[in-house]
N, C-alpha and C positions, 0 to 999 in steps of 0.2 A: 585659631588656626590661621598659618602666612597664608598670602595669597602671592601669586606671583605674576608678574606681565607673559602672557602668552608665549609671545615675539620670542621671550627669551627662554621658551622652553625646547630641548634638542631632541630629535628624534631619530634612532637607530635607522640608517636605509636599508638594514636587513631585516627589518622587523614585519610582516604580516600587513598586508594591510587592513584596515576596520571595514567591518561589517556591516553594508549598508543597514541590512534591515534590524539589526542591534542597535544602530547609531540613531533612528529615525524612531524606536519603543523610548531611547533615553530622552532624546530631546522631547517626548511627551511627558515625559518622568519630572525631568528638570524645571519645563514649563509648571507643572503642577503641584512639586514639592523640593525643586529647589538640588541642587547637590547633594547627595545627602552621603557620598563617600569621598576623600577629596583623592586627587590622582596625587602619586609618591613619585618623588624627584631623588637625586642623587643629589651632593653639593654642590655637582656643576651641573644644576640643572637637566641633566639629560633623564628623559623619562624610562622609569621604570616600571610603571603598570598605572593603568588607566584609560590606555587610548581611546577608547570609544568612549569615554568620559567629555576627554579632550577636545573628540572632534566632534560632540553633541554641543558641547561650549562654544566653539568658535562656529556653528552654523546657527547660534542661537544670536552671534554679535555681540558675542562678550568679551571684553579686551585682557582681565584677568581673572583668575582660578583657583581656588582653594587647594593646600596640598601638603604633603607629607613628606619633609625634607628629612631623607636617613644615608647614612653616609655606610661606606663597605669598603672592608678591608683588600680585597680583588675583585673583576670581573663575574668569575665562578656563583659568587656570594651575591651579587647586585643581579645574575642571572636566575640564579635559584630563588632571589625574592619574587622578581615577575613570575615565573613559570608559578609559583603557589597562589598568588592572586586570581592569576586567568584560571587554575584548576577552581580552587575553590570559590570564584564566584561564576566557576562555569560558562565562562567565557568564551568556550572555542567551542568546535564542529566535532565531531567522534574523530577522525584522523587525526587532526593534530591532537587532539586530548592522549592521543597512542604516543604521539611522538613525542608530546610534551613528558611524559611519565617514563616512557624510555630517555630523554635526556638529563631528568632529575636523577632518575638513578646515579647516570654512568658519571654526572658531575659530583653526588654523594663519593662516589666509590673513589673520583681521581682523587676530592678533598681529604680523604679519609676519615668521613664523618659516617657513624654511625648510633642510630635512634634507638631510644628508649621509648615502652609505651608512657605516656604521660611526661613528657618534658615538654618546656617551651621551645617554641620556633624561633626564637632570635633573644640573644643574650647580649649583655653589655660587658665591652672591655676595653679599659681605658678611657672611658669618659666613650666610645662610638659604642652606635649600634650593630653588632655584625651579623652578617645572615648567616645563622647556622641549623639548618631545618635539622633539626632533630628527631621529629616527625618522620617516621618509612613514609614511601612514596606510598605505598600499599595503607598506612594507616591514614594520609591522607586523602586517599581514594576513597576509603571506607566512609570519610565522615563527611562527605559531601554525597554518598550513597551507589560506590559500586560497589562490586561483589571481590573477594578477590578471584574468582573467576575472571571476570572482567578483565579486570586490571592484569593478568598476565599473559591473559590472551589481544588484550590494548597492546603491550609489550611486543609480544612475538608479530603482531602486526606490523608496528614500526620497525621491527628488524629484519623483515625478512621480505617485505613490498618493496619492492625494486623502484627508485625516485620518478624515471621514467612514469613508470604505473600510477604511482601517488599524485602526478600531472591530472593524468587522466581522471581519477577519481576526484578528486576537489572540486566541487561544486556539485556534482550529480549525488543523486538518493544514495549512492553507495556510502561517501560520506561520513552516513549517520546508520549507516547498520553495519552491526561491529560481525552477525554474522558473514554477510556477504565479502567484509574485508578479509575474515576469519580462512575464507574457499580460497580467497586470490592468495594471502600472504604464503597458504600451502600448496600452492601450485608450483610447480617444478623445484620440490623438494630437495629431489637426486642432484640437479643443477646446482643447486643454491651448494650444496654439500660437495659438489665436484671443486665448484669455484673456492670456496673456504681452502678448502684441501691443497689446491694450488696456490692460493694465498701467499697460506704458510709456507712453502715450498718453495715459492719464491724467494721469502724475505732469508731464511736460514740460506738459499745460493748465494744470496747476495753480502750476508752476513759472513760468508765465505770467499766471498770475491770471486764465485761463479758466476759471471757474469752473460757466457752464453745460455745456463743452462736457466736462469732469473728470465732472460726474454722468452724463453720455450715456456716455461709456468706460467708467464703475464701472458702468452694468447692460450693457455688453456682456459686461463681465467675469464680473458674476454668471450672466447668459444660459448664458455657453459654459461656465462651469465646473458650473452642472447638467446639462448635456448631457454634461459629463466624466465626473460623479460616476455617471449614469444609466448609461452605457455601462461604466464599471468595475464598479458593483454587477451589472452582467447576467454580466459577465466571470466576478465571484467565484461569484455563485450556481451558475453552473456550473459550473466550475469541482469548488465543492465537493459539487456533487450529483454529480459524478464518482464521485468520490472516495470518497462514502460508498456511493455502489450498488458500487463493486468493495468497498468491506472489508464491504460488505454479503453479496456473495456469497461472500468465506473464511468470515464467521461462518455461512452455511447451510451452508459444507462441512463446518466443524467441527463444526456440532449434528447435522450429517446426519440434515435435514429428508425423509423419503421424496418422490419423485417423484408424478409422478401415477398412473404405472405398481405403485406398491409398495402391498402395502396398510398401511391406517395402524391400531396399536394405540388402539383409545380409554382417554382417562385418564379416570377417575371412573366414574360412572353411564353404561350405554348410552343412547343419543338414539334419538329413532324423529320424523324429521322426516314431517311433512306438508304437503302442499297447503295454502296461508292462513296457516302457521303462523308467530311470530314468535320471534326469539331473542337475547337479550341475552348478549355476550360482554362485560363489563365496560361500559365506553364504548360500544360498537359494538353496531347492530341488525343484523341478519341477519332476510332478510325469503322465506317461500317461496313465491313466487307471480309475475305476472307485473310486469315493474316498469314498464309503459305507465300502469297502473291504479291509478285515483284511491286505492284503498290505499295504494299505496309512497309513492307522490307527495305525501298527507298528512302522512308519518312524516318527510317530509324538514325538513332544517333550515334556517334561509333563511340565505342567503351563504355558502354553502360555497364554499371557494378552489379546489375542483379536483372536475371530472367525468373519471371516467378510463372507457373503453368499451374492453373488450379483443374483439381479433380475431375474426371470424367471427358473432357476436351481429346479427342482422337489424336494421337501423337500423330505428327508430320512435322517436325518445327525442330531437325537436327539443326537447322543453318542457326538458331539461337547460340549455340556455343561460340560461334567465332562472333557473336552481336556483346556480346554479355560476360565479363570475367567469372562467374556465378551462375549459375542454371540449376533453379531447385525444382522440383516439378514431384507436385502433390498427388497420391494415386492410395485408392483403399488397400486394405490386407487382401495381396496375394500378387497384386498387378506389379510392385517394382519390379521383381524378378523378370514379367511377361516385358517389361519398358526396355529392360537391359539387355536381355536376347534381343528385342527386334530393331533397339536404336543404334546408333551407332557414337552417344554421348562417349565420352571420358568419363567416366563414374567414380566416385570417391567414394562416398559411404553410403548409407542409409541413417535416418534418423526418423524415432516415432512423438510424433507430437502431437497431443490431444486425442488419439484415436487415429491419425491420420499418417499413413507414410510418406515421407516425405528423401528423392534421389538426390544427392548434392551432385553434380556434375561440375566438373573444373579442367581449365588446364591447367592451374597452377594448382596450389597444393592449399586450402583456403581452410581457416579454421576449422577445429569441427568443436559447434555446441558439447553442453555438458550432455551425457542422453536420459537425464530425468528431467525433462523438462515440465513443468506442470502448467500446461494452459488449455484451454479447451476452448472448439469453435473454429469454425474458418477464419473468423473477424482475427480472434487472437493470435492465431498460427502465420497466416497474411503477415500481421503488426509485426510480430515476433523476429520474421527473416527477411523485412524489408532493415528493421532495426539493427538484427544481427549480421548483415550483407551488404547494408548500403550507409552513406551519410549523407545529412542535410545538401541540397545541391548537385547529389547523382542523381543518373538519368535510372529507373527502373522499364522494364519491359514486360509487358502482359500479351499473349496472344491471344488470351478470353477474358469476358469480364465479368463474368458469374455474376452477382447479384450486387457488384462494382465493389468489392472487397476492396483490390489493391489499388482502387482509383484512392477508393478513400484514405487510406491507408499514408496512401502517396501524399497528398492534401496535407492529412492533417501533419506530417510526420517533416513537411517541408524537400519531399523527393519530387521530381518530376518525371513523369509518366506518359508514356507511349505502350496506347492498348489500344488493343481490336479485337470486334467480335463481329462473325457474320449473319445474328440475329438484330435486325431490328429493336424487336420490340426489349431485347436484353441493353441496348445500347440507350434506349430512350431509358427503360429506368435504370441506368446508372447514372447518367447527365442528369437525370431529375434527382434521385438522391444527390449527387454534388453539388446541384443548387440548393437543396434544401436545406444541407450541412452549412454551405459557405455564404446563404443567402445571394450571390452571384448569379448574374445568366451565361450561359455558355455559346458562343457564335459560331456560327457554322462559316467553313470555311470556303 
């Protein structure tokens, strides 16, 4: 087998980049048993599958590589070899495995090659190797072990995820479950169908030399595909606010955060909270007093993304609307209705989560959740709409601190929080749960 000098091997700059934690299995691989596939070049050296090979080589300080030099009659051919490598040695993330099976097709279909069951993947002609997968994409999916279920519904994912969306998804759990991608790709169906339809519409104006009536279809198009894009981002955010409030709740089983019923060991220096008093948890104020009161009300931050109000707390706290883009506020069966009559929020919907109702309040017009949501708990329902309302580095706002739900919440979730409760003894144990969690001590202010 050649080997070749590294230096002089090329790399697409439209290519993916490798996979830290792929690159860091092989170089344990390689330290142990050596290479044992070599990476496939083109005749000018430009790489055609192997990367993380490649780049497990050159961090290992190797100057040359074992490899497989096959030559291709066009691009299409030298593309469709990669794309079979990374499928069948499984190389990539559920996303792009979608994307990669959606583009072998549609390059099958421009070549006009089509498979037989049992023929080889690459034939010789004229003395070269040409890539001619003869293989269905579908038969290849099969023998590396999806369904064809799967595999069509991998397809209709890549085709109908809006790129924008597919940003979003890359790197998060979403990823890797083909149903969650399954919910986004059919999210704004009607849209995706409006847009097509103008598409078309477009292209026959134009093939007509309609040229005013071609601009009128391109902003139909544009229209419906933000209304696609809008609907799939509502899709994903929940989706993965799902998601992370359940591995939210294994991580508080694992740390086995005490209850509210348990008492809680203080870390550091004992606290002796007071009426008035203020306390700095890192990022986060903790305020003891009542939070109606032009005190709190001053310490607040302007534009915070999310007012969260958990159950039973006496509504007084309209002025939260103009504090918070976002105002959800948690209430048992029967009381939102009793919230809506006597407040004077902006109300958007209602949503039931875990047992719990829960008012969206907005001025603007803010996603609304899927409404089968399946999570159960205050802990989880807190996680859920700090996740699905706020991002890393928003300000969240509490007027109570019940059993320090949203403190924690806030903590682990990387939000910063401004809460108040006029209990004492509810104030101390929530600061004592946050030390517990973060092992920190909290200062009073």
């Amino acid at each position: 087998m050649p080997s070749v000098d590294i230096n002089r091997i090329k790399i697409d700059t439209n290519r993916r980049p490798a996979n830290s934690d792929k690159v860091a299995e092989l170089i344990e691989s390689i330290r142990t048993n050596g290479l044992i596939n070599p990476i496939t070049l083109d005749k000018d050296y430009n790489l055609v599958a192997g990367l993380h090979r490649l780049t497990a080589y050159q961090s290992l300080g190797y100057k040359k590589i074992e490899c497989s030099i096959v030559s291709y009659k066009d691009r299409d051919s030298a593309r469709l070899a990669e794309i079979d490598e990374n499928l069948i040695r499984n190389e990539v993330e559920g996303l792009e495995r979608d994307e990669l099976w959606l583009e072998r097709d549609r390059i099958l279909e421009r070549l006009g090659l089509r498979a037989k069951s049992g023929d080889n993947q690459y034939r010789q002609q004229g003395g070269e190797t040409i890539s001619s997968p003869l293989r269905t994409t579908l038969e290849l999916a099969k023998e590396v072990g999806y369904t064809e279920r799967t595999f069509q519904y991998g397809k209709q994912i890549a085709r109908d995820i809006l790129p924008e969306v597919k940003k979003k998804i890359e790197g998060t759990p979403i990823a890797n479950s083909t149903s969650a991608r399954l919910k986004i790709a059919r999210a704004g169906k009607q849209e995706r169908q409006e847009a097509e339809r103008a598409e078309q519409a477009a292209q026959e104006a134009m093939a007509n030399q309609k040229l005013a009536e071609a601009e009128q279809q391109k902003k139909l198009v544009a229209e419906a595909r933000a209304k696609q894009t809008k609907l799939q981002l509502a899709v994903f955010e929940n989706i993965l606010a799902e998601m992370q409030a359940k591995q939210t709740a294994k991580q508080l089983q694992r740390k086995a955060i005490p209850s509210s019923q348990e008492p809680l060991a203080n870390k550091g220096e004992q606290i002796e909270v007071q009426a008035g008093s203020e306390w700095l948890l890192n990022r986060h104020l903790v305020y003891c007093g009542d939070t109606v009161d032009k005190d709190f009300r001053e310490k607040l931050p302007s534009h915070a993304s999310l007012a969260l109000v958990l159950p039973s707390i006496p509504w007084k706290h309209d002025y939260l609307i103009d504090e918070a883009r976002v105002v959800t506020v948690l209430r048992s069966e029967g009381y939102i209705h009793d919230f809506c009559r006597r407040c004077q929020m902006p109300f958007k919907f209602e949503l039931l989560v875990g047992g719990i109702y829960v008012a969206i309040c907005s001025h603007s017009d803010p996603f609304k959740p899927n409404p089968s949501i399946n999570i159960e708990g205050i802990e989880g329902i807190v996680d859920y709409l700090v996740n699905f309302y706020s991002k890393p580095g928003n300000f969240v706002i509490a007027p109570s601190l019940g059993q320090g739900e949203v403190l924690i919440a806030c903590e682990r979730l990387g939000r910063i929080c401004f809460i108040g409760d006029d209990d004492p003894k509810r104030v101390n144990h929530a600061i004592c749960r946050w030390q517990q969690w973060t092992g920190k001590q909290a200062q009073k202010v």
